[in-house]
TORPA-916150 format. One record per residue (C-alpha): residue in one letter; x, y, z. Coordinates in steps of 0.001 Angstrom, whole numbers, plus 500000, padded with zeros to 6 digits. Layout:
<atoms>
aXYZ ...
</atoms>
This chain:
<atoms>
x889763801390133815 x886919803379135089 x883397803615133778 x881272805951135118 x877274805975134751 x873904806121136252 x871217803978137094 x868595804593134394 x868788807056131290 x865092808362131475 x865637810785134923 x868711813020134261 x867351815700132225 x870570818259133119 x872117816075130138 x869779816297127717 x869137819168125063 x866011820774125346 x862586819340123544 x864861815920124166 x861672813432123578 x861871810274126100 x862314807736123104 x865747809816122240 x867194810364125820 x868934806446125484 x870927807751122449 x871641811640124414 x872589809479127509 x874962807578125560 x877143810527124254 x877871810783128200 x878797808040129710 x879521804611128509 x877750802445130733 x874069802621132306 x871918800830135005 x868805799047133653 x866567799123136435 x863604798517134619 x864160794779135003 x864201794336138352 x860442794866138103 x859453793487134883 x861597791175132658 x862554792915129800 x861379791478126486 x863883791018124335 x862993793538121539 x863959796080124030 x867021794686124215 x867701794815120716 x866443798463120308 x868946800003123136 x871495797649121010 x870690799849117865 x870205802846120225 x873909803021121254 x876965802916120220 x879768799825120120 x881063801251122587 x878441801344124783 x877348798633127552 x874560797765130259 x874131796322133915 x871195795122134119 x869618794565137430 x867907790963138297 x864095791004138653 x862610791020141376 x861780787323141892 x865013786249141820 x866295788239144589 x863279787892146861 x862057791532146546 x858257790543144745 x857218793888145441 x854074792628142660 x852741789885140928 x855353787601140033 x854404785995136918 x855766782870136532 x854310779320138223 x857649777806139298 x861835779391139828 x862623777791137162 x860394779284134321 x861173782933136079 x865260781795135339 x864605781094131710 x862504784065131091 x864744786197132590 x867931784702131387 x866462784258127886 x865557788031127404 x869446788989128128 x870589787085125236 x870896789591122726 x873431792222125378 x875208789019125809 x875366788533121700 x876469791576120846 x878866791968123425 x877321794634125544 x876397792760128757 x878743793908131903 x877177791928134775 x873297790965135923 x873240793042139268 x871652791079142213 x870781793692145202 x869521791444147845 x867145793023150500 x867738794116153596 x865931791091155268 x868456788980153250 x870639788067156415 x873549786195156360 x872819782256157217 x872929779185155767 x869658779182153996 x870236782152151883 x874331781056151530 x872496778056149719 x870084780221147921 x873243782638146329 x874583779564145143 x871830778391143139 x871428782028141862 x874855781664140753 x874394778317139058 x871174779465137248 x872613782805136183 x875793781155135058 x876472782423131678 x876326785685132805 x879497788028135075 x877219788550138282 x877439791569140844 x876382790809144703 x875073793458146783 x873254792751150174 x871877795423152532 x871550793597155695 x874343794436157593 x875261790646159127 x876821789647156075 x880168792138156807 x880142791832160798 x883122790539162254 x882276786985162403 x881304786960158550 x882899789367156551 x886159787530155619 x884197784468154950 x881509786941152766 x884169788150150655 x885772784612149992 x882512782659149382 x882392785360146464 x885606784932145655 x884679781015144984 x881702781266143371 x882960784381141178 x880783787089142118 x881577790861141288 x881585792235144163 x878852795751144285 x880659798181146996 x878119800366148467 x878625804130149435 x875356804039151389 x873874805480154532 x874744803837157768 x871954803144159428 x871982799601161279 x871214796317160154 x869546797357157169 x872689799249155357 x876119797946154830 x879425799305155169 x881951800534152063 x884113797429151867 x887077798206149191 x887345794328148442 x887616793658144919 x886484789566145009 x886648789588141146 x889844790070139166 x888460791754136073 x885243793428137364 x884219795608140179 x880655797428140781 x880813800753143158 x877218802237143738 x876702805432145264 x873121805504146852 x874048808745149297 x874429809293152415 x870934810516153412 x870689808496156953 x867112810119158180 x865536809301154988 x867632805773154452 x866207804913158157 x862432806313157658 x859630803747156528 x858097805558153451 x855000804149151730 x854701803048147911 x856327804584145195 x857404807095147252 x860465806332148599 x862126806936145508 x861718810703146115 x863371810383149487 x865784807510149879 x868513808718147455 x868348812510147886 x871972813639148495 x874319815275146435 x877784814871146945 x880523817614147494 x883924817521145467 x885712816635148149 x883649813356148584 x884018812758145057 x887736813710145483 x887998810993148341 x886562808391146095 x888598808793143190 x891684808452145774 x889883804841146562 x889349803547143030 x893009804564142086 x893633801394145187 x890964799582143498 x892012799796140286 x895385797976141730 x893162794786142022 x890905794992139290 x890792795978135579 x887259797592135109 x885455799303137797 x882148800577137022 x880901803615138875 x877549804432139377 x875682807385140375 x872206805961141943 x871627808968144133 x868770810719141850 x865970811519144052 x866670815448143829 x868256814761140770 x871840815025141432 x873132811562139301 x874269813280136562 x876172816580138051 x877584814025140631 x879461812228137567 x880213815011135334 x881959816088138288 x883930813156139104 x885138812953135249 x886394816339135636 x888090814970138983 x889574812137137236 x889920813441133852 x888557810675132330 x886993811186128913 x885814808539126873 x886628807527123162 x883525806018120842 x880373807357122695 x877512809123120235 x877966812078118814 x877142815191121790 x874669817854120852 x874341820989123024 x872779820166126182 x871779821943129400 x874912821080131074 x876950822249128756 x875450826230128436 x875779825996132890 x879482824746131726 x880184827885128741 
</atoms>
């Protein structure tokens, strides 16, 4: 099965109805698609009232990837507040307990960083990740390139297999070491991530300062036939694996959202037990 969604709910106002207030775009988001992004963790840890309130938010249907903080994946873009791994683990782990309760919990998301290169030290580091993050279905994405060159890759992809990581295929810019290739390997039986960043190479490549990057790195909006050409590639995927999640993550000009509506209509995929839909701005473009 596929389940398509974006990263974040807060940023895709072409789905919302108009006066939408932020505090109500969770529940609007969640008559769309049945699966989001949280990428609000990666740079805080979540408490775990906010947890409960997207619980009561969405429907049963409903479910979340939630992307590991920064800390644990080496990013530490800010302060990291916590005085040893070990405390940042529990925290972290801790706050995901109520998704996990009530069922709603598809996979922690670890996106390593493009200076995460493929040797023996950070091989031993993914391994302890795994082992503290063990309760949870993990996804593994890296961005340096090493990790899937032809001395590596087939050892990559069965190192995940072992220690049962979901495998996140990237549809990214390539752009040397700091991008990796699409690799249709499913390494888990029941789960597979795809993430669609673009395929904005200038801007993937440029050095951009701050916050800004996020208006840059992800600008691209695909055509139908791109779309068209992945659904042909899940159809494979979905040989090897029963749930494939989909993600749109290419929302710097604020494409995310059109991206996916179109691919549903490519796939004609429409989903049972997602909240009620009012009228929304896609819709009137649609009437």
């Amino acid at each position: 099965m596929i389940h398509v969604g974006l990263t974040g709910w807060g940023d895709h106002d072409l789905i919302y109805p108009p006066g939408t207030k932020q505090t109500e775009k969770l529940q609007a988001y969640s008559s769309h698609f049945p699966v989001v992004e949280v990428d609000t963790a990666f740079y805080a840890v979540q408490p775990a009232k906010n947890y409960n309130k997207w619980i009561r938010e969405t429907p049963d249907r409903f479910s979340f990837i939630v992307k590991a903080y920064q800390g644990i994946t080496g990013h530490e873009r800010g302060d990291i507040p916590f005085d040893t791994k070990n405390e940042m683990f529990l925290a972290y782990t801790e706050s995901l307990k109520p998704l996990q309760e009530a069922g709603k919990l598809d996979m922690v998301l670890c996106q390593f960083p493009p200076w995460f290169e493929c040797n023996k030290e950070n091989v031993a580091y993914l391994r302890y990740v795994r082992e503290k993050l063990g309760d949870f279905p993990c996804a593994l994405e890296f961005r340096h390139q090493s990790w899937f060159s032809s001395d590596y890759k087939e050892k990559t992809l069965e190192f995940m297999k072992e220690e049962e990581w979901i495998h996140s295929i990237c549809d990214e810019p390539q752009a040397g070491t700091g991008s990796v290739p699409t690799i249709l390997r499913p390494t888990h039986k029941d789960k597979t991530l795809v993430r669609l960043h673009g395929r904005n190479k200038e801007a993937w490549k440029r050095p951009v300062q701050g916050e800004k990057w996020r208006n840059v790195r992800y600008l691209y909006n695909y055509s139908r036939n791109e779309l068209e050409e992945w659904y042909k590639d899940l159809q494979k995927l979905e040989q090897q694996t029963n749930h494939i999640y989909f993600i749109f993550n290419n929302n710097s000009g604020r494409h995310a959202a059109a991206n996916a509506k179109t691919f549903l209509d490519i796939a004609d995929i429409s989903y049972k037990g997602l909240a009620p839909q009012q009228i929304s701005l896609f819709d009137d473009m649609e009437s």
